[in-house]
Structures are given as structure tokens and as C-alpha cells.
Backbone bond lengths (Angstrom), bond angles and torsions (degrees), N, CA, C in turn:
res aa  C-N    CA-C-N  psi(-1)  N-CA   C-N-CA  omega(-1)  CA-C   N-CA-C  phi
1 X - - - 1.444 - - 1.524 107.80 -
2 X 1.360 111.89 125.32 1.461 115.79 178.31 1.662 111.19 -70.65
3 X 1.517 108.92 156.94 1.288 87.61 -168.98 1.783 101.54 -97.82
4 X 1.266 122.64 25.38 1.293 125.42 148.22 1.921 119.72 -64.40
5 X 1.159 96.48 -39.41 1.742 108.26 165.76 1.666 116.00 -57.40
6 X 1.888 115.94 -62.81 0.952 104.73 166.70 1.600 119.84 -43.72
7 X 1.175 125.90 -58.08 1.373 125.07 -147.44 1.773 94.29 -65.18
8 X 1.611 130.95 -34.12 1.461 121.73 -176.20 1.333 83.84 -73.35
9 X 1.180 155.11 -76.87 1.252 146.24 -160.08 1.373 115.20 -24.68
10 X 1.446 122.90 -57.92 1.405 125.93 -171.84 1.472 101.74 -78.29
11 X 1.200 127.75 -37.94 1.234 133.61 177.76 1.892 108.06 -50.66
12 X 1.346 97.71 -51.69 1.471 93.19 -177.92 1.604 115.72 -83.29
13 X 1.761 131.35 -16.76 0.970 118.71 154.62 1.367 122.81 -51.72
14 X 1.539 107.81 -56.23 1.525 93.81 174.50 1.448 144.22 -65.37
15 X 1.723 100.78 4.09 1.533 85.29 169.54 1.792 112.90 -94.55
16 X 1.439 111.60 8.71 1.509 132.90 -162.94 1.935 100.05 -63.93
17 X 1.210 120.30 146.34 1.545 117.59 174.72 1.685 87.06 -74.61
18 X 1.393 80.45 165.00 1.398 96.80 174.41 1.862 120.33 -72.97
19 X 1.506 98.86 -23.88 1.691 69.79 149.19 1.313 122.31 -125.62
20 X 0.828 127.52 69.53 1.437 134.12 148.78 1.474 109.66 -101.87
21 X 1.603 134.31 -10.41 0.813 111.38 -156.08 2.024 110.70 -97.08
22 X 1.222 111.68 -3.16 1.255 116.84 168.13 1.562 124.68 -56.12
23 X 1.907 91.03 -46.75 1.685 103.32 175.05 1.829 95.86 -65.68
24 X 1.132 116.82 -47.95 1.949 104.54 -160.56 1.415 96.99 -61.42
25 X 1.536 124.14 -27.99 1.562 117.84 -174.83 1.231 123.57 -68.70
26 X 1.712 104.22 -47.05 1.647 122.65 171.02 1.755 108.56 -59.84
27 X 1.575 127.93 -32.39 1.578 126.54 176.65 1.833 101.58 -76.53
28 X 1.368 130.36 -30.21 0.932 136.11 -177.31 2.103 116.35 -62.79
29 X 1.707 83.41 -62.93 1.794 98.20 173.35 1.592 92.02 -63.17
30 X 1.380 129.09 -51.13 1.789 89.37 -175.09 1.314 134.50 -79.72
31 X 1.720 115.70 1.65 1.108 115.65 156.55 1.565 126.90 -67.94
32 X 1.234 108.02 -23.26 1.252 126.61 -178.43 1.658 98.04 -76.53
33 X 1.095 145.73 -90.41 1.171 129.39 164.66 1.054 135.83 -32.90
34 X 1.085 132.41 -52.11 1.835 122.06 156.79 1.686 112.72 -29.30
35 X 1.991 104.72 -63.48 1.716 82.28 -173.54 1.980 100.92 -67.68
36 X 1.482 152.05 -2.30 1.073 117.66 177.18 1.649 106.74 -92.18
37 X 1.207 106.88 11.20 1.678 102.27 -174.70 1.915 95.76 -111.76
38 X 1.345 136.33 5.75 1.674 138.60 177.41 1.777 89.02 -93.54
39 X 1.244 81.71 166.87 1.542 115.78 133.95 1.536 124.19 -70.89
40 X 1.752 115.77 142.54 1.157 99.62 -157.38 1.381 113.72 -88.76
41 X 1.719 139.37 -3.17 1.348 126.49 106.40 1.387 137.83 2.02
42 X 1.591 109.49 -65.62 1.299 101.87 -166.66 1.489 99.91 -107.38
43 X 0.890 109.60 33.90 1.833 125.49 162.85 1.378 120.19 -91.56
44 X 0.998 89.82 -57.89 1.846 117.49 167.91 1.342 98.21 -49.95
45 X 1.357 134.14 -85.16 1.335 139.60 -174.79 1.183 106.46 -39.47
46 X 1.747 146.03 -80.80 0.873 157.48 161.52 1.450 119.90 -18.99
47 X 1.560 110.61 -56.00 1.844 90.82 175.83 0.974 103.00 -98.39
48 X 1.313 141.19 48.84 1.467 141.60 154.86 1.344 105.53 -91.33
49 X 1.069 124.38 -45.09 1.533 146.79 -155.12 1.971 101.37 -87.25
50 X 1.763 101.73 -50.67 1.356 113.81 164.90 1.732 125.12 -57.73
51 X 1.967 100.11 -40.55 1.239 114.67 172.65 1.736 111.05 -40.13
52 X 1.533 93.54 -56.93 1.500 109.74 -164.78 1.080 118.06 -38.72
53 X 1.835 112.26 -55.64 1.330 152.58 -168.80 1.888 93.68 -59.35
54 X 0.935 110.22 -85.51 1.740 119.50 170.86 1.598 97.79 -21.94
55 X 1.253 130.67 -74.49 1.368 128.29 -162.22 1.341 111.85 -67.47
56 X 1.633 127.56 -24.59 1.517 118.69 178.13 1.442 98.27 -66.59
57 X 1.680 109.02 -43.25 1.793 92.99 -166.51 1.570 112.81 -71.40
58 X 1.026 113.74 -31.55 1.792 110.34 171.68 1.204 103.11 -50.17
59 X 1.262 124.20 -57.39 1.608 121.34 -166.08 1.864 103.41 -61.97
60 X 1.537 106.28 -41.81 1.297 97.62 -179.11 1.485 110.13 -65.46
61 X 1.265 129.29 -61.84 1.806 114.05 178.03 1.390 110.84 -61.65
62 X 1.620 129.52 3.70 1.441 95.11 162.26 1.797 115.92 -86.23
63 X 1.459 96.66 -36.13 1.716 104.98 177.73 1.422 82.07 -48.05
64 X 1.521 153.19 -93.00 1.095 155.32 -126.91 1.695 102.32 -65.12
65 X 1.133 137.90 -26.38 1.505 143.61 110.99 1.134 118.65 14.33
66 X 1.433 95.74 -102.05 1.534 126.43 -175.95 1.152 109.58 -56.16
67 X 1.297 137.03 -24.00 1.393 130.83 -156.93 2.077 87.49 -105.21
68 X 1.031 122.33 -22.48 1.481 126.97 -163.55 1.371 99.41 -76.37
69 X 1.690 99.14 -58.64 1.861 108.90 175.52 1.439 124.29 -38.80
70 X 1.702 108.89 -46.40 1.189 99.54 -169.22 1.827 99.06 -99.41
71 X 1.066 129.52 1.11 1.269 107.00 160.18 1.588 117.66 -68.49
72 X 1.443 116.20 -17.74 1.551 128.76 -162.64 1.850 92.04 -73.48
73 X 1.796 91.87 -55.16 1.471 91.88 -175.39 1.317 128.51 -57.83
């Protein structure tokens, strides 16, 4: 993982409410175990696809975020 990946990663946890962030941790640790339980082929394939999955829902609770803030404002 490049560390251009980490850095959107942390970037998009932190814009996460505070609770969402148990679920992004729990989708995170099972990506993390899935690729040490593949082949390293089908690791690659697999948390790419899982990667994806992880990053729509961050993006979805941050819009859900963003969209909360500015109704507040």
C-alpha cells in the first residue's frame, strides 16, 4: 500500500462521526485478516474489491457528516 493510500484513508476516517467509526475499524480489521488468511494473489484481488467497499462507506458517513453540519449551520 502506497503511502498516498494511507494518507486518504486517515484523511477519510477523520472526517467519520464518531460513531461510525467502530463499523470503519471492524471493515478495516477484516480486511486485514482476510488478506492474511488468501493467497497473496487472491489477496490482492480480494482487498481491492473489499478496499473499495470500506471507502464507499467512509465516503458515505462523511457526506452524512457533511450534510448534518450544514443543516446545524
Amino acid at each position: 500500500m502506497t503511502q498516498a493510500i494511507r494518507q486518504d484513508i486517515i484523511a477519510l476516517v477523520n472526517q467519520l462521526p464518531d460513531e461510525s467509526l467502530s463499523e470503519a475499524l471492524e471493515v478495516l480489521r477484516s480486511l486485514n485478516s482476510a488478506t492474511e488468511d488468501t493467497q497473496p494473489n487472491e489477496a490482492k484481488l480480494s482487498s481491492e474489491a473489499d478496499f473499495e467497499q470500506a471507502m464507499q462507506i467512509y465516503q458515505q458517513g462523511s457526506q452524512k457528516y457533511k450534510n448534518a453540519l450544514r443543516e446545524l449551520a
